[in-house]
C-alpha positions as CSV (number, residue, x, y, z in Angstrom):
1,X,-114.8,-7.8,149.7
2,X,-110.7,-9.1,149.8
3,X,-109.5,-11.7,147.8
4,X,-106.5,-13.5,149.8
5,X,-104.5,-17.0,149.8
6,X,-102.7,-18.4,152.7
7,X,-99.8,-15.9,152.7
8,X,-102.6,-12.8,153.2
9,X,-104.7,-14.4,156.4
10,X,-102.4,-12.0,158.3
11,X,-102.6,-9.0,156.7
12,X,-106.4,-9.3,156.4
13,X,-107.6,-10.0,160.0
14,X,-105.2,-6.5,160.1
15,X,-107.7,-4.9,157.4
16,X,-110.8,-6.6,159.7
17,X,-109.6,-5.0,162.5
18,X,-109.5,-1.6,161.4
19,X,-112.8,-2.1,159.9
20,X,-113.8,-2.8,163.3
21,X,-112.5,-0.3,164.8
22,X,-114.1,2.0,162.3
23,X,-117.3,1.4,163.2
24,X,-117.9,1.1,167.0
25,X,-121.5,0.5,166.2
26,X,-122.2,-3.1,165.2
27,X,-125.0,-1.9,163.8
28,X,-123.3,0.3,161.1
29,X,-120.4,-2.9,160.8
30,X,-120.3,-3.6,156.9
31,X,-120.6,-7.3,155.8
32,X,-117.5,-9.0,154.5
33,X,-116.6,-11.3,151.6
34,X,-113.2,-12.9,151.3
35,X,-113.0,-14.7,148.2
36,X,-109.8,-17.3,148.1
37,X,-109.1,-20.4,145.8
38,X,-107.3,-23.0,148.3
39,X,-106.9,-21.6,151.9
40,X,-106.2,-24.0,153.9
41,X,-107.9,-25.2,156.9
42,X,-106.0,-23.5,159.7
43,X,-106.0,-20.2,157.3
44,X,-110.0,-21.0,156.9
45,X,-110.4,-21.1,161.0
46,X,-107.7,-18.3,161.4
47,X,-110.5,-16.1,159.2
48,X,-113.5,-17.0,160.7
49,X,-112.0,-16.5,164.3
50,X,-111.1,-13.0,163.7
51,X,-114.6,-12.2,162.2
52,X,-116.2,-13.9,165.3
53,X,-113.9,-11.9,168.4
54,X,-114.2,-8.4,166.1
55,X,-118.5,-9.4,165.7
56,X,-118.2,-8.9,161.5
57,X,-120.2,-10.9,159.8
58,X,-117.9,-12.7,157.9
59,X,-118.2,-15.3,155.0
60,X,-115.4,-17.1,153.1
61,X,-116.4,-17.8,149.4
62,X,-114.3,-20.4,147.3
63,X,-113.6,-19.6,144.1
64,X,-113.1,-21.7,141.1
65,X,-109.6,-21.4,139.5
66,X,-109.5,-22.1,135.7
67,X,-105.8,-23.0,135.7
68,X,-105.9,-23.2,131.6
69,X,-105.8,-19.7,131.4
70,X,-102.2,-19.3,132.9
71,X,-103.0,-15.8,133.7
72,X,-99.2,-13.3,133.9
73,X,-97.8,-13.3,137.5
74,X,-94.6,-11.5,138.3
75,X,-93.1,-9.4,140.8
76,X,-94.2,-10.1,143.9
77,X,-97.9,-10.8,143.0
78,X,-99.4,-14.3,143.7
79,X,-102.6,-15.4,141.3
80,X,-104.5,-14.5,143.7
81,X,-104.3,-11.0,142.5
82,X,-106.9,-12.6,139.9
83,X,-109.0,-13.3,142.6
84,X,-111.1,-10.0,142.3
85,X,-111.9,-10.8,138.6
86,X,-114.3,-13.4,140.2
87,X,-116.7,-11.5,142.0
88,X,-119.5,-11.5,139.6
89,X,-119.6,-15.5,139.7
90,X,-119.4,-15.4,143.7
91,X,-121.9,-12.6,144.7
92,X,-125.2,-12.6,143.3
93,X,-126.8,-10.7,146.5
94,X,-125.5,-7.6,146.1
95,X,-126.2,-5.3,143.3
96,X,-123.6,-3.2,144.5
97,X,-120.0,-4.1,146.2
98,X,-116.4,-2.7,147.9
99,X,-113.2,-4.4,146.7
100,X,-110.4,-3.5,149.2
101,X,-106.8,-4.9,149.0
102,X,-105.9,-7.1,151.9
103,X,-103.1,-4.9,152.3
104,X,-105.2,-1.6,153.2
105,X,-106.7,-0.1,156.4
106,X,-109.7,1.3,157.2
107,X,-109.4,4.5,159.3
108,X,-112.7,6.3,159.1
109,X,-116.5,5.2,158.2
110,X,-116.9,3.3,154.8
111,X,-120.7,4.8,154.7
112,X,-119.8,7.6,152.4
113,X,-118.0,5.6,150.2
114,X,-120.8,2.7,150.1
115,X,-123.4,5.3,149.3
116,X,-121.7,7.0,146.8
117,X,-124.0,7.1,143.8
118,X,-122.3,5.5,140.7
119,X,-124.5,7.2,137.7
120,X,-124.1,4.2,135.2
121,X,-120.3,3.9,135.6
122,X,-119.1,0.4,136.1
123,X,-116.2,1.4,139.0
124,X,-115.5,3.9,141.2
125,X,-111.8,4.0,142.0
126,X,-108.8,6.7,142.7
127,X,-106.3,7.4,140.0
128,X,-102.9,5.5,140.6
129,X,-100.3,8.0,142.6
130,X,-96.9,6.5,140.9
131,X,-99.1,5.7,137.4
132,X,-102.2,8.4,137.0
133,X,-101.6,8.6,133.1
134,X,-100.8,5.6,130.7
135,X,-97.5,6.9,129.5
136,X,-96.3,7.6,133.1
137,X,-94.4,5.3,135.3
138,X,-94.8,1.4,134.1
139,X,-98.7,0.9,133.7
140,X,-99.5,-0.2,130.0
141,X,-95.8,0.4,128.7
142,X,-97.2,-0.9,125.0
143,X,-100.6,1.5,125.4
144,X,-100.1,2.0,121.2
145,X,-100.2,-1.5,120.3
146,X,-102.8,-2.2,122.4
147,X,-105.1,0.6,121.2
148,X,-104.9,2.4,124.9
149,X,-104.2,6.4,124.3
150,X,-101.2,7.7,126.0
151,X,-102.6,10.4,128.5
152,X,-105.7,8.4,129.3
153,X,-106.1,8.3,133.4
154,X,-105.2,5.4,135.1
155,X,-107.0,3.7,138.5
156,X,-105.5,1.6,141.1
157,X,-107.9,-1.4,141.8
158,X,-106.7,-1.7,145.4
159,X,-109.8,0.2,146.5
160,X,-113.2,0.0,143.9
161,X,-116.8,0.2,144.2
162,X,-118.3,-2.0,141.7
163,X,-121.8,-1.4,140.2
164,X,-122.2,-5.3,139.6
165,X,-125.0,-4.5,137.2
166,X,-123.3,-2.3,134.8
167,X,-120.3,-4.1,135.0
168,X,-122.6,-7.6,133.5
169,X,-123.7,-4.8,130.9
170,X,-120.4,-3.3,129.3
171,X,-119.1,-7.1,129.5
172,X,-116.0,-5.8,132.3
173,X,-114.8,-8.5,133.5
174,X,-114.9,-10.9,130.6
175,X,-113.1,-8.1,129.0
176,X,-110.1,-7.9,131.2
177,X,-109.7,-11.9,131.0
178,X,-109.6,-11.5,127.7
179,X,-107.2,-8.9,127.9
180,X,-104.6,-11.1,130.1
181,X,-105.1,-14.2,127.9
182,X,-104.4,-12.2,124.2
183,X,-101.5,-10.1,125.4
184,X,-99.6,-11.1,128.3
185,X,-96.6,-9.5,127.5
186,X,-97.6,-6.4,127.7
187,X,-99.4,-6.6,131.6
188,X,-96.8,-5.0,134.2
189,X,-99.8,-4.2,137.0
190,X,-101.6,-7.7,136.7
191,X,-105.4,-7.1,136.9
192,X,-105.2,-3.3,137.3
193,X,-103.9,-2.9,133.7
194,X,-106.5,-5.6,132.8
195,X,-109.6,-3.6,134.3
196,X,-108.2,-0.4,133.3
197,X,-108.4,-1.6,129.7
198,X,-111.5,-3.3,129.9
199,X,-113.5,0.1,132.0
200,X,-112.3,1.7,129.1
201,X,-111.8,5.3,131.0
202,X,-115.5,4.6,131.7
203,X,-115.0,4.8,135.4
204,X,-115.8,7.5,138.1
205,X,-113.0,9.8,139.5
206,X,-113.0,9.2,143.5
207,X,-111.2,11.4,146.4
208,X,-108.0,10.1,147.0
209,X,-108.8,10.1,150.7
210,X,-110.6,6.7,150.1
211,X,-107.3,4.7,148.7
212,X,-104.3,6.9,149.9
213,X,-101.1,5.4,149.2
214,X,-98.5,4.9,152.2
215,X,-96.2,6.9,150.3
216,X,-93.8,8.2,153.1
217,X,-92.7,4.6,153.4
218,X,-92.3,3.8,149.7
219,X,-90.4,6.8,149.5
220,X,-87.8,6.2,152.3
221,X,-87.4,2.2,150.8
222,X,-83.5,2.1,149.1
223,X,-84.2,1.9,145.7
224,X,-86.8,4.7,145.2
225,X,-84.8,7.4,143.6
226,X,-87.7,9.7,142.5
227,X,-91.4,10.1,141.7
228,X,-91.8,9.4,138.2
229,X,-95.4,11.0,138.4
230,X,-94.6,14.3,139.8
231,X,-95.7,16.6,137.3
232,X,-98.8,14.9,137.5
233,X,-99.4,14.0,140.9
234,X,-96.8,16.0,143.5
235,X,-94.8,13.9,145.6
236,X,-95.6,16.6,148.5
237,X,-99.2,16.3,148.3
238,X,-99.3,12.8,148.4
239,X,-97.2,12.2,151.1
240,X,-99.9,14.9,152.8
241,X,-102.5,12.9,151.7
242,X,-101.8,10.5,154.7
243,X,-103.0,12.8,157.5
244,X,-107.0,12.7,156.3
245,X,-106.3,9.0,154.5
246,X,-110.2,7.1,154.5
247,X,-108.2,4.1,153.4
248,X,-104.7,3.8,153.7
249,X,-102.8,1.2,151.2
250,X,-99.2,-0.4,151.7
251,X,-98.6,-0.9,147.9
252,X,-95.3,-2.1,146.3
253,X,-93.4,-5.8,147.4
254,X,-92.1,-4.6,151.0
255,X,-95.4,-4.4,153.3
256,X,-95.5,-3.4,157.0
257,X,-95.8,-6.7,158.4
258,X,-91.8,-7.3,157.2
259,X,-89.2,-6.2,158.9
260,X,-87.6,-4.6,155.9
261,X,-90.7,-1.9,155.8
262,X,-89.2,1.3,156.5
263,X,-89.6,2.6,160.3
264,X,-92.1,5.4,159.3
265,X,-94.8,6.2,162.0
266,X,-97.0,4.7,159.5
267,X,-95.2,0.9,160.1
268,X,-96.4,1.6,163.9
269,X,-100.0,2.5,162.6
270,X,-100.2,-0.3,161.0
271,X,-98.8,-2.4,163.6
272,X,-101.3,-1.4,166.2
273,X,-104.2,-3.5,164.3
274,X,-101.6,-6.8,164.6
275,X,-101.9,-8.6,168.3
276,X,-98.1,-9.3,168.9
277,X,-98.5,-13.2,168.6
278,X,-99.7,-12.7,164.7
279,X,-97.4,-10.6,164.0
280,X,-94.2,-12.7,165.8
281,X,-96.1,-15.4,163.1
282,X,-96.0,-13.2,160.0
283,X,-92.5,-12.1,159.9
């Protein structure tokens, strides 16, 4: 599942193409889901023709936007970062489910990672490489006031395997609305600091191999000065990490599709799943 509005339709047929290319077999294909509020019609076709020339099956779902709840966007986020806090209303035929960012690639076989067994836990996710502890780096700055213990490990929701059912149970997803309606001031990461409060640390620990940040780029952008997280998480093992990366993820504002991304072999990577017209068109 993706969540994307009209800025993303580039960046995903990217993601579809390397989940393509990560299964040969079109038997062993995964179904995808992209949730979006208001694509528009060219952005609709643009989706559906990439799923039909790659042979995914493919569905767009429209989400309902409650645009009361004037949930905190800053940075470079868009509201569709809220996006993924839908899924519960829009899938009700899967008991089990694979969020991806639109801004990841798929380099090796999802099975593993869809059969993981999830023993009661809500999510399956990695710990955040530039935020694995609240306290570290700029996740949940005001963790006291919001009753979140400094130390507690932190997950990046670029990359989760949802256990719809127990998420219905422990209330998840109402919890993190909740969350980003009664203290806005105090979210920095949008809906990761939202589900990491809600989860509650009840979430299971997954290899990093299956949402591997593209850190050798992040590190060689101009205003990175050093890794606030190294005692915790070695800048040297996760730039490492990128040689046996499952899922690869181009976090932070400059993505690999601009032309200010850093020239890293992993900008030409990425570029390889990007025909040359789309990508002329995304810059």
């Amino acid at each position: 599942m993706c969540g994307i509005d009209d800025t993303y339709v580039v960046p995903f047929c990217a993601l579809a193409t390397s989940v393509a290319a990560a299964h040969p077999d079109p038997a062993t294909r995964p179904r995808m889901i992209v949730l979006h509020h208001a694509l528009s019609p060219s952005s609709c076709r643009a989706v559906a023709t990439c799923g039909e020339q790659l042979g995914l099956e493919l569905q767009l779902r429209r989400v309902t936007v409650d645009h009361e709840a004037r949930l905190p966007v800053t940075g470079w986020a868009s509201p569709a970062v809220y996006l993924r806090l839908a899924i519960p209303q829009s899938v009700d035929d899967e008991p089990v489910v694979l969020y991806l960012d639109a801004d990841t690639l798929v380099l090796r076989d999802l099975g593993p990672l869809l059969r993981q067994p999830l023993d009661g836990a809500p999510v399956a996710a990695v710990r955040d490489p530039q935020n694995p502890i609240v306290g570290t780096g700029i996740a949940l700055p005001g963790c006291e006031r919001i009753g979140v213990p400094a130390g507690r490990e932190y997950f990046n929701s670029g990359v989760m395997l949802l256990d719809l059912v127990a998420c219905a149970e422990l209330g998840v997803f109402e919890r993190a609305r909740r969350f980003l309606v009664d203290w806005p001031d105090e979210v920095q990461l949008w809906d990761q600091d939202a589900l990491n409060v809600a989860v509650d640390d009840r979430w299971q620990r997954l290899d990093r191999c299956w949402n591997t940040f593209a850190m050798s780029a992040l590190a060689a952008q101009p205003g990175f000065f050093h890794h606030t997280a190294e005692p915790v998480m070695p800048l040297a093992d996760l730039l490492a990490d990128e040689y046996t990366a499952a899922v690869l993820h181009f976090a932070g504002p400059v993505k690999p599709w601009h032309d200010a991304f850093a020239p890293v072999p992993l900008r030409r990577l990425y570029r390889r799943f990007l025909p040359a017209p789309v990508l002329a068109g995304a810059r």
